[in-house]
Structure formats: structure tokens, C-alpha cells
C-alpha positions as CSV (number, residue, x, y, z in Angstrom):
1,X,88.6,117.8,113.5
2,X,88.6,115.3,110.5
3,X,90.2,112.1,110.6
4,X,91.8,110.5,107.1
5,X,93.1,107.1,107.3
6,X,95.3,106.3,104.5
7,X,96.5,102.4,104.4
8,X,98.8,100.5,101.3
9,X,101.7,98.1,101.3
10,X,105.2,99.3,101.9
11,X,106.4,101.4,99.4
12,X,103.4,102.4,98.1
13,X,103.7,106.1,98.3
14,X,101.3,106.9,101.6
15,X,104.0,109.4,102.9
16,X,104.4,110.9,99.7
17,X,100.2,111.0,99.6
18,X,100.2,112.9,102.6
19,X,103.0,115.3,101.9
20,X,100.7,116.4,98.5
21,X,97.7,116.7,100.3
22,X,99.2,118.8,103.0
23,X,100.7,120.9,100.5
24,X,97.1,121.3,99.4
25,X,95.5,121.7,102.6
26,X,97.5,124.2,104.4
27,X,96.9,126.5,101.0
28,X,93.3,126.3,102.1
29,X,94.4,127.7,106.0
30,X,93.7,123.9,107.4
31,X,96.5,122.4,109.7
32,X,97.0,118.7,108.8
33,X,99.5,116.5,111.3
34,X,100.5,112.9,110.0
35,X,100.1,110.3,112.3
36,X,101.3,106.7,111.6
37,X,100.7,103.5,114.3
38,X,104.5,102.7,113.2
39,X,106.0,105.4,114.5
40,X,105.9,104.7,118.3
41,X,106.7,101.3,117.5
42,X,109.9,102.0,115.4
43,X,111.1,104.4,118.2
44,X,110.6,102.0,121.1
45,X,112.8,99.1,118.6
46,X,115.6,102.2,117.5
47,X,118.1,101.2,120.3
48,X,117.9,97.6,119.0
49,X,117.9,97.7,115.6
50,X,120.9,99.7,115.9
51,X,122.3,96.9,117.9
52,X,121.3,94.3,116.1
53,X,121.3,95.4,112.4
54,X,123.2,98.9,112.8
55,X,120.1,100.5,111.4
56,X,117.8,103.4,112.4
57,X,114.1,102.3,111.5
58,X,113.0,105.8,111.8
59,X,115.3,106.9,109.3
60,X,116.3,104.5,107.1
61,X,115.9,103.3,103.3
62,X,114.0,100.8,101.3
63,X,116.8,98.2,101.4
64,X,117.5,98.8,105.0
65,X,113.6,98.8,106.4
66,X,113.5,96.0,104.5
67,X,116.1,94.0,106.8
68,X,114.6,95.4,110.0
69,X,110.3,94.5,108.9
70,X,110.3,91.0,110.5
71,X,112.1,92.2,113.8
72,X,109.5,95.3,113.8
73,X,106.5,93.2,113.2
74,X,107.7,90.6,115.7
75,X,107.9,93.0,118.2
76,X,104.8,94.8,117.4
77,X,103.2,91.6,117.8
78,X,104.3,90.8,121.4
């Protein structure tokens, strides 16, 4: 197994990075997964960002993740 760690500001195009370079990969029979440290994080905060901001952070747009960032870094943080 081989590990790439790709890291940029929001917005940058990371996902968009990976979804290319899986494209690539899997034409050359290799099996790449995408795992981000978010994820588990934005799950665990869904019920209440929904609550609070009546936002989905795991399925949500610029604007939007924009609103939720501070509450999601907060929490990350405790």
C-alpha cells in the first residue's frame, strides 16, 4: 500500500485532484480510496449543524461550509 497526502486551503481543488488521479490510477488496475481527517469530524457535528445552521457539512456548498468552518474547527479542537 502507498500512502499520498494531499493538503491546500479550502477550495483549492484537493477533491477535484483526487477524483483526476483516480481516474488515472484505476486505468492502470490500482484501487485508490480517499480518505480525509474531516470527514469523521463533519459526521459526528451533522446532527448539529442541521440544528443550529440547517446545514449538512457533508453535503453542502461553498457559501454554506463557509457558515459552518468556525463551529467545525471549534469542535474539532475540543
Amino acid at each position: 500500500m502507498r500512502v499520498i497526502g494531499i493538503s491546500g486551503l479550502a477550495g483549492s481543488g484537493k477533491d477535484l485532484f483526487f477524483e483526476l488521479c483516480k481516474k488515472e490510477l484505476k486505468k492502470r488496475n490500482f484501487n485508490p480510496c480517499r480518505v480525509a481527517l474531516a470527514d469523521e469530524l463533519k459526521q459526528e457535528c451533522k446532527r448539529a449543524c442541521l440544528e443550529l445552521f440547517g446545514i449538512n457539512p457533508i453535503n453542502c456548498d461553498r457559501q454554506q461550509k463557509d457558515k459552518v468552518r468556525d463551529f467545525l474547527v471549534f469542535y474539532g479542537l475540543v
